[in-house]
C-alpha positions as YAML, in Angstrom:
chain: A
units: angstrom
residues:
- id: 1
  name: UNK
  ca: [67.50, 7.32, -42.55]
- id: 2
  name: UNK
  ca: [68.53, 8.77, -39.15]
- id: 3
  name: UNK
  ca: [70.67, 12.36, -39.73]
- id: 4
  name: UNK
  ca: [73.58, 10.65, -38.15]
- id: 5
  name: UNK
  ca: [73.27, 7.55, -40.77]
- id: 6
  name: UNK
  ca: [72.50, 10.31, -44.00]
- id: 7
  name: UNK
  ca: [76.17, 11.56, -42.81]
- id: 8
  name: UNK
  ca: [78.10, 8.66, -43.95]
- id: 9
  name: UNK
  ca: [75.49, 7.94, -46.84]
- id: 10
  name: UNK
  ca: [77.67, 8.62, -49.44]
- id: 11
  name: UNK
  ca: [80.46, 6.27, -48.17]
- id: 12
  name: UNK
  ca: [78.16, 3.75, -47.83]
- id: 13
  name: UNK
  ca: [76.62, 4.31, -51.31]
- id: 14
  name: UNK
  ca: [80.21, 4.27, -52.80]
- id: 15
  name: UNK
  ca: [81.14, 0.73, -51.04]
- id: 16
  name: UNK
  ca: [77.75, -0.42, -52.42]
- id: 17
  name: UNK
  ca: [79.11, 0.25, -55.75]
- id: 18
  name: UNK
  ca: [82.64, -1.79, -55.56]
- id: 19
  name: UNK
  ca: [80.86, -4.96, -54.31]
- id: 20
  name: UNK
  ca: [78.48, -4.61, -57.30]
- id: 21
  name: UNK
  ca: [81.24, -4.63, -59.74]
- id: 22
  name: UNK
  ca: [83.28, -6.86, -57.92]
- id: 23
  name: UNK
  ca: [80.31, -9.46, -57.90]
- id: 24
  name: UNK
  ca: [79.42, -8.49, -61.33]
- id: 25
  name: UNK
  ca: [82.90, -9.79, -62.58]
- id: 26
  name: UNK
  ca: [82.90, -12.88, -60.89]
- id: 27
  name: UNK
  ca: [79.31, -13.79, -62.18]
- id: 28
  name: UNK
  ca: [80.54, -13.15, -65.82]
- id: 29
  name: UNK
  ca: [78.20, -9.50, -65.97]
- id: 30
  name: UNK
  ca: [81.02, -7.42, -66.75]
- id: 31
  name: UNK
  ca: [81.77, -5.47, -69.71]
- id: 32
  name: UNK
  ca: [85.06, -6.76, -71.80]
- id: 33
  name: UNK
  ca: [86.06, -3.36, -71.04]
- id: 34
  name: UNK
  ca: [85.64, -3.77, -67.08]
- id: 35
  name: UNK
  ca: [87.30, -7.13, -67.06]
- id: 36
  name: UNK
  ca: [90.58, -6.39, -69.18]
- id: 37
  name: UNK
  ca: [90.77, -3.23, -66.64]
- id: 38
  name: UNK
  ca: [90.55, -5.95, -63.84]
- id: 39
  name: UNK
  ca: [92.97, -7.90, -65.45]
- id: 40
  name: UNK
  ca: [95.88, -5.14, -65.99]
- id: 41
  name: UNK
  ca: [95.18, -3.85, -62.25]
- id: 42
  name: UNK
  ca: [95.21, -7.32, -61.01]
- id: 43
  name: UNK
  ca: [98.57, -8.17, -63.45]
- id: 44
  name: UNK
  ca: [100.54, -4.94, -62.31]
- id: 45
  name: UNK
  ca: [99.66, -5.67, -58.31]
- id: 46
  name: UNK
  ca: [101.37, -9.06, -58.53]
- id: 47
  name: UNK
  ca: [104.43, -7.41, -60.38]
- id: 48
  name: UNK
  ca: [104.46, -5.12, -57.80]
- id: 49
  name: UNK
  ca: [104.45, -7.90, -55.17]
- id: 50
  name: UNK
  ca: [107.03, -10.05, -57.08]
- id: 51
  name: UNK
  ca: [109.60, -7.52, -57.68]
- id: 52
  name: UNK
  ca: [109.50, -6.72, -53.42]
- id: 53
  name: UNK
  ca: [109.60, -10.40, -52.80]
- id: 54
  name: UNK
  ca: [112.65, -11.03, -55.04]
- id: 55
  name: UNK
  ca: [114.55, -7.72, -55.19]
- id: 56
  name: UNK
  ca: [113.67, -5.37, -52.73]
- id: 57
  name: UNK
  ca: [113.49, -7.62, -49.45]
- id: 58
  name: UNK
  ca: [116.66, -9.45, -50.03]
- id: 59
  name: UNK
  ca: [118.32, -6.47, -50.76]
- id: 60
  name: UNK
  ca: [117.21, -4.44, -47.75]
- id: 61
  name: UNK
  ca: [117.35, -7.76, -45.40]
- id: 62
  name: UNK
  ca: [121.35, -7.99, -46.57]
- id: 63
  name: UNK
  ca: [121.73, -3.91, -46.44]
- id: 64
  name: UNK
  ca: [120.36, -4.16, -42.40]
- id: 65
  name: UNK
  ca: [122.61, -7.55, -42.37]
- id: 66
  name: UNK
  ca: [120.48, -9.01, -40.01]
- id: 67
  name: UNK
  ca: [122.16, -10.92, -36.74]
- id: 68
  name: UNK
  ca: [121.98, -14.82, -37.40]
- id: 69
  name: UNK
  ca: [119.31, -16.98, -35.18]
- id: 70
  name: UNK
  ca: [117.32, -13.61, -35.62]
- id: 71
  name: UNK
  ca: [113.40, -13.93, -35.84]
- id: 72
  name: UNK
  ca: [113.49, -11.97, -39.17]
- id: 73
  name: UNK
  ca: [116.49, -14.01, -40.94]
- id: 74
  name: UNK
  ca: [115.02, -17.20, -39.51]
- id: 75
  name: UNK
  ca: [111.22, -16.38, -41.58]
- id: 76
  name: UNK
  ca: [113.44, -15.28, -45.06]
- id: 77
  name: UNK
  ca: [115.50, -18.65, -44.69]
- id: 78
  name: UNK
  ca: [112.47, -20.45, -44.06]
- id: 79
  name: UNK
  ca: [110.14, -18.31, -47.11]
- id: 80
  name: UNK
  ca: [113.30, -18.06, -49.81]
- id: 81
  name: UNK
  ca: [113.78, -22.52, -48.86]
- id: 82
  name: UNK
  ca: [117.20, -22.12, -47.39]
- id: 83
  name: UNK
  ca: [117.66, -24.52, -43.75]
- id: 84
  name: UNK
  ca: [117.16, -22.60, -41.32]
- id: 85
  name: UNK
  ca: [119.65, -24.88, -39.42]
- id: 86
  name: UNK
  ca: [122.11, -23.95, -41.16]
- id: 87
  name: UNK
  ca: [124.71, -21.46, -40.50]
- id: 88
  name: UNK
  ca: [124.43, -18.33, -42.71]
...
């Protein structure tokens, strides 16, 4: 290894590692302990991402009470199934 590669070696080492655990749990190699860690990281992301969806974006999209025919209130309509032909 080249001295300029050895000084990123241990980032390189450390993404090594992720991908090996990552492909262990989709080939079924991980520990029960590994995957039920998975699991509750995976579970509490998409909480995360629900509650923003459904509470905090409407709420800040009516709190900035965005101008009708906007780009922004046109994509919510669109995303939350409203017509976006329709007045507000």
């Amino acid at each position: 290894m080249t001295p300029e590669g050895q000084a990123h070696k241990s980032f390189y080492d450390q993404r090594v590692a992720a991908i090996s655990g990552i492909y262990a749990l989709l080939n079924g190699q991980a520990s029960d302990e590994v995957k039920q860690s998975s699991f509750s990281a995976t579970t509490a992301l998409w909480d995360a991402i629900k509650a923003f969806t459904v509470e905090t974006l409407p709420a800040a999209i009516a709190a900035y009470r965005v101008r009708p025919g906007s780009t922004e209130l046109g994509r919510w309509r669109f995303c939350s199934g409203e017509s976006i032909w329709a007045p507000p």
